[in-house]
KOLLUMPA-543571 format. One record per residue (C-alpha): residue in one letter; x, y, z. Coordinates in steps of 0.25 Angstrom, whole numbers, plus 5000, padded with zeros to 4 digits. Layout:
AXYZ...
//
This chain:
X500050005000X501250105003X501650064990X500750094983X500450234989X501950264987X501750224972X500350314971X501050434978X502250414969X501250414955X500650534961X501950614964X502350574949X501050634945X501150754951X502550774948X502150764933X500850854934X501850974939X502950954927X502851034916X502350954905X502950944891X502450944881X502750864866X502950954853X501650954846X501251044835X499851094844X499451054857X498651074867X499151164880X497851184887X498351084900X498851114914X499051274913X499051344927X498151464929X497951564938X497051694938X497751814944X498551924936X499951864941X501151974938X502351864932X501451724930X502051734917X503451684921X503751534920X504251544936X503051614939X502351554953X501351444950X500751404963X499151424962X499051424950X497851314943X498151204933X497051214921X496751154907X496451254896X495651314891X495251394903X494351514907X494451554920X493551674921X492451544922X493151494936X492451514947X492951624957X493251624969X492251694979X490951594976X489851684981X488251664977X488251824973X489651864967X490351774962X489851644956X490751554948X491451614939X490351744939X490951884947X489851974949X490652084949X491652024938X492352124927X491752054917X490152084922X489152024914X489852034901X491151934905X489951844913X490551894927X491651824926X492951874931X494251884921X495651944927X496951894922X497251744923X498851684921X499051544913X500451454914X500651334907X502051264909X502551154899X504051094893X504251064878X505250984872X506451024863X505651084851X506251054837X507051154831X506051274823X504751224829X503851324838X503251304851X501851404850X500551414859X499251424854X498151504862X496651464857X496151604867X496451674880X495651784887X496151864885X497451964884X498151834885X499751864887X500651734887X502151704891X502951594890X504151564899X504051714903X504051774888X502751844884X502251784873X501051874870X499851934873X498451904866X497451984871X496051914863X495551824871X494951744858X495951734849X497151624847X498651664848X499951584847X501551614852X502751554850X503351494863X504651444856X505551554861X505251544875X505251414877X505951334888X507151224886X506451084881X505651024893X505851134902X504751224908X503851324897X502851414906X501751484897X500951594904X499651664900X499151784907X497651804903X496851934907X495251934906X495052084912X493852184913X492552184904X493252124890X492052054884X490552054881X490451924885X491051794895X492651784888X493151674898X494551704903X495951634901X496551524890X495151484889X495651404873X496551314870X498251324871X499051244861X500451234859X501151224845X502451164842X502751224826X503551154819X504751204812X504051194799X502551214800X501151254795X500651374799X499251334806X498751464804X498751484792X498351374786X496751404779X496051304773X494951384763X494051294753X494151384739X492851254734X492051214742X490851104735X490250984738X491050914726X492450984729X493151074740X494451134738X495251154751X496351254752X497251264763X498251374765X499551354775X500751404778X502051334782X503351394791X504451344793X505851364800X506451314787X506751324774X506351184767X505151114759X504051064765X502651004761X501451034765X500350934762X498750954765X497750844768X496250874770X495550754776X494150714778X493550684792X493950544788X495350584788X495450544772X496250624765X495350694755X496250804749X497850824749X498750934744X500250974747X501151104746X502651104745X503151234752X504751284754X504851354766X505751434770X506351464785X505151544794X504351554781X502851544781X502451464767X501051484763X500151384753X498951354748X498551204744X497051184740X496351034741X495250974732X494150884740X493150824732X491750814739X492050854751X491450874765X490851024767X491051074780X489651134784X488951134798X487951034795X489150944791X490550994796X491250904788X492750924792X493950904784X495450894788X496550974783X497850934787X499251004782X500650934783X502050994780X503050904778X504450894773X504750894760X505550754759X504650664757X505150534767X504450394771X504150484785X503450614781X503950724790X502750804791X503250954798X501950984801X500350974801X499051044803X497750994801X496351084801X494751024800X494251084788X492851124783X492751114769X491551234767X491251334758X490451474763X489751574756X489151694759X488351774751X486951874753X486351804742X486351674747X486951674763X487851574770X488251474761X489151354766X489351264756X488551314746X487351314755X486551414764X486851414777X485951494788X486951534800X486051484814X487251554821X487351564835X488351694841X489351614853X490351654863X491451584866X491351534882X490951404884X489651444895X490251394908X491551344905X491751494902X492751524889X493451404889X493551344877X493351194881X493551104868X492151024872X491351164875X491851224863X491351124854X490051114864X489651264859X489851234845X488951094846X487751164855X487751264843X487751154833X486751084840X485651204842X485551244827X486751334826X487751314814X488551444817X489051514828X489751654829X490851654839X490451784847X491251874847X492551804846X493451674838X493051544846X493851434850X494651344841X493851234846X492551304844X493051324830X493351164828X491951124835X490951214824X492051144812X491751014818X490351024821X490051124809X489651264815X489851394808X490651494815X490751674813X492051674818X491951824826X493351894831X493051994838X491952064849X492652214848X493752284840X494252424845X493052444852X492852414866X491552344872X492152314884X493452384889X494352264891X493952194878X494852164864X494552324860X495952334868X496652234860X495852244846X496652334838X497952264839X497452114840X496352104831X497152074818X497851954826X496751894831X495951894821X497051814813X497051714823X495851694822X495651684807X496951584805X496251494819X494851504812X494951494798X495051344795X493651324803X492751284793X491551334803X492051474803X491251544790X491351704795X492351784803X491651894811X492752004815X491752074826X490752094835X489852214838X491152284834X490752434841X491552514830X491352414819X490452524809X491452654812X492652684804X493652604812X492952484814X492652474798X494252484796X494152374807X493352294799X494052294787X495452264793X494752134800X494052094787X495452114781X496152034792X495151914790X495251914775X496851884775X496551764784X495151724777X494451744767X493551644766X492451694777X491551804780X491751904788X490751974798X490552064809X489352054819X488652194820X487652234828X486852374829X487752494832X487252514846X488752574849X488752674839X487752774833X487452714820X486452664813X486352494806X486952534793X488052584799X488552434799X488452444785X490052464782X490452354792X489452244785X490052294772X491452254775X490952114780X490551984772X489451954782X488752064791X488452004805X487252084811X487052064826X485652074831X485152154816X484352054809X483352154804X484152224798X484652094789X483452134778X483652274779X485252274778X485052184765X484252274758X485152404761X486452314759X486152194750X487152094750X487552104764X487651954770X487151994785X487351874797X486551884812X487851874818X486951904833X485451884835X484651884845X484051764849X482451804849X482751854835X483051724829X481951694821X481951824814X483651814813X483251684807X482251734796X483251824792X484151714791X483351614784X482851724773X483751824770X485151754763X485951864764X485851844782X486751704784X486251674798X486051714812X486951694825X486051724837X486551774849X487051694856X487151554853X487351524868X487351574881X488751634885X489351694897X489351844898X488451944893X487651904905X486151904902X486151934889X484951854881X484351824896X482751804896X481951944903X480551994904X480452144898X480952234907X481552144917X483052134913X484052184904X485052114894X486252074904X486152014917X487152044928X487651934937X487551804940X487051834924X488551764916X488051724903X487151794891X485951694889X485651724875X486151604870X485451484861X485951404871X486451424888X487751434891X487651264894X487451224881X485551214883X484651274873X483851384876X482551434874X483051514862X483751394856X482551314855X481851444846X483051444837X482851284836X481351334829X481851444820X483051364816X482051254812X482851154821X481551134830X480151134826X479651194837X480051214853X479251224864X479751314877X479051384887X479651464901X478951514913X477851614912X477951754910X477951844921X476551904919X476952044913X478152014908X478651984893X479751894889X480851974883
//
């Protein structure tokens, strides 16, 4: 028996001994670096030195939010779960409490081959993110929905001693409309480039034919390498078999730091259409290989991207075409948290959203009012869900003080390339939307604005539309035509809650294509008329698809007289929302089921009226 306690305790010693080493890790082109980072939520002057004191800090798996976290102080009146009365953030942020929150994540690496990089990959932190390896600053990205990369290489420790990564996090004041969450809430990867290698970014698969009897496929990449030498670059595109179906091959001669571009196009015969009623996906994989050919291939490098074979039109003759055939948009305007496991972009819960979206009628969401998850992205490609891809909620000016206004001016090119060359492959993204309720979006400035954005998005895509949500001018003193020159520089005007001015606008501006990018809920079955009869208005995204945190009370039930549109606490979420915030159908749901002819009829009822009172 002594024996064998001796032998437990020695297991569990070993164990321990393990769990506190700093793991290493092998040399992969992408993994994932999402276990065992150590948080702690305090501004901590010198957290980013590697010697930096570790004592109380928490072991966590991203991604993370900690603004969901219960506080400390559990009253019945104050504080309640992760809800402040009294928090910064008030009703728009959903009570919840932000502050600055450090992140350190220790790890050893092998010898790394001679011209290979060592980079890390962040999916999204909010927000004004600055990160430091080893003591060196790497950066500072201030967008808390954009990706970013930096090159570790140069800072990096002997092989198998100690590397420390750091990340300061700051979620401060009233920076949003709405619930953002707080912290590495996506996905971290690392990268280990090798010395020769395709360019991720930029590769773009486009489809110049797109029929029933033939598709063309054309991939266009890039290749960098620390030599100068021959290489080939050969492309594959599968079905979901994993038969080959289509090859083609590029010889390329780089030359030392140099970045080779090509195009190669593809012929498939028959193929599979991508479309939400059968998002059929294909595979497209890109090898570079050595030139000398030998019984044992070395391949250099490899990517490999899903891909939707699809063909869009848009027109005010004939609408939304996919395919050659009419599509009416049953859109549905989301946010970006996950109800309460807060902004945390959990794998399962994104593709949850996308599915309960699927499953309710819905066969296109816009991602309101900024770029969603990469995971989101994969789940409405898989599932076959169409997608306005939107940037931005504000440009140079402010809705709330702390918000990107701050930070526009000189980051709005760079995020919006990152999101472009992240987004551009997804078969279910069919229009870019470059703003929100954009304050000074019909003045002088915000037209030049416009025009640079349209120009930005154009030299990294040319194949979608491009739209801006634009609501009535309640901040400036002008009348509905004075949207005229914005709609005018768009390939699709998006019209928040102005539905009857769809047949009016026609008549004054033939030719405008017009989209409900926000509806209101109780407007549905006139929206949906419009929808139905007039081509030239492609669909209708109500607002909101779901409940969300933030914008406390908005969309909540009231009799005349007897409330306004926000509530105050323990109100957290808006409640205008298809469906609540954990995943049931509301009672609007159930009329959208009717109009969208997906039900016959449905039968609801609620407790009486208050005698001399009205539902409103």
């Amino acid at each position: 028996m002594r024996l064998k306690k001796f032998l437990l305790m020695g297991s569990l010693l070993l164990s321990l001994a393990a769990y506190g080493q700093t793991k290493k890790l092998p040399l992969l082109r992408e993994q994932l670096l999402d276990d065992n980072w150590l948080f702690k939520k305090d501004s901590l002057p010198g957290a980013e030195k590697p010697d930096f004191p570790e004592t109380g800090w928490r072991t966590l798996h991203l991604p993370h939010d900690w603004a969901i976290e219960d506080l400390p102080g559990q009253n019945d009146s104050t504080i309640i779960g992760p809800f402040y009365k009294y928090s910064p953030a008030q009703e728009h942020g959903a009570y919840v409490v932000g502050g600055t929150g450090w992140y350190r994540k220790s790890f050893a690496l092998p010898a790394i081959p001679a011209g290979q990089t060592i980079a890390i990959r962040f999916e999204g932190v909010y927000m004004d993110s600055d990160v430091w390896i080893n003591g060196h600053h790497l950066g500072n990205h201030p967008y808390g929905y954009t990706p970013f990369t930096y090159d570790l290489t140069p800072y990096l420790t002997a092989p198998g001693k100690k590397n420390v990564l750091a990340v300061r996090v700051k979620n401060e004041g009233i920076n949003s409309r709405w619930y953002t969450g707080a912290g590495i809430y996506r996905h971290v990867h690392l990268e280990v480039l090798p010395a020769d290698q395709l360019v991720r970014e930029a590769t773009f698969i486009t489809f110049p034919e797109a029929g029933k009897s033939k598709a063309i496929v054309q991939v266009s990449a890039a290749v960098v390498s620390q030599h100068s030498a021959g290489r080939i670059v050969e492309i594959s595109l599968r079905d979901s078999s994993g038969q080959v179906v289509a090859t083609a091959a590029q010889s390329v001669q780089t030359k030392a730091k140099d970045t080779v571009t090509f195009i190669k196009q593809l012929t498939v015969l028959n193929p599979a259409l991508w479309s939400p009623s059968r998002p059929y996906l294909y595979t497209t994989e890109i090898r570079l290989s050595d030139t000398v050919k030998t019984a044992k291939e070395k391949v250099l490098d490899a990517l490999s991207y899903p891909t939707g074979i699809r063909r869009i039109s848009i027109t005010a003759a004939k609408g939304f075409l996919l395919n050659g055939e009419r599509i009416l948009l049953k859109g549905g305007c989301l946010h970006h948290d996950n109800g309460l496991l807060g902004a945390a972009a959990f794998d399962r819960a994104e593709e949850r959203k996308v599915a309960l979206m699927k499953a309710n009628g819905f066969n296109a969401i816009r991602t309101s009012h900024n770029p969603p998850s990469e995971k989101f992205l994969e789940a409405c490609d898989r599932l076959g869900m169409l997608v306005i891809d939107e940037l931005f909620d504000m440009w140079t000016e402010q809705k709330h003080p702390q918000d990107y206004h701050r930070f526009f001016a000189q980051w709005w090119q760079q995020d919006l390339r990152s999101v472009l060359l992240r987004d551009r492959n997804h078969p279910s993204v069919i229009m870019w939307s470059i703003g929100n309720e954009i304050p000074e979006r019909a003045d002088k400035e915000g037209l030049a604005i416009t025009r640079e954005m349209i120009r930005a998005v154009h030299r990294y895509d040319t194949t979608r539309a491009i739209t801006e949500a634009v609501p009535e001018f309640w901040e400036r003193p002008y009348q509905w035509q004075a949207a005229d020159p914005v709609f005018a520089l768009l390939d699709v005007a998006g019209y928040n809650y102005q539905w009857k001015n769809y047949a009016l606008d026609e008549r004054r501006v033939p030719g405008r294509v017009i989209v409900g990018t926000e509806t209101l809920p109780a407007d549905l079955y006139d929206t949906w008329n419009q929808v139905q009869g007039l081509p030239f208005v492609i669909g209708d995204f109500v607002w909101t698809a779901m409940d969300y945190l933030g914008e406390a009370g908005i969309g909540h039930s009231t009799y005349t007289g007897t409330g306004q549109g926000r509530r105050t606490f323990p109100w957290i979420n808006a409640f205008c929302g298809d469906i609540d915030l954990i995943g049931n159908k509301k009672p609007q749901s159930f009329y959208r089921d009717v109009v969208w002819r997906n039900s016959p009829v449905e039968i609801l009822v609620h407790t009486p009226v208050p005698e001399g009172k009205k539902e409103k």
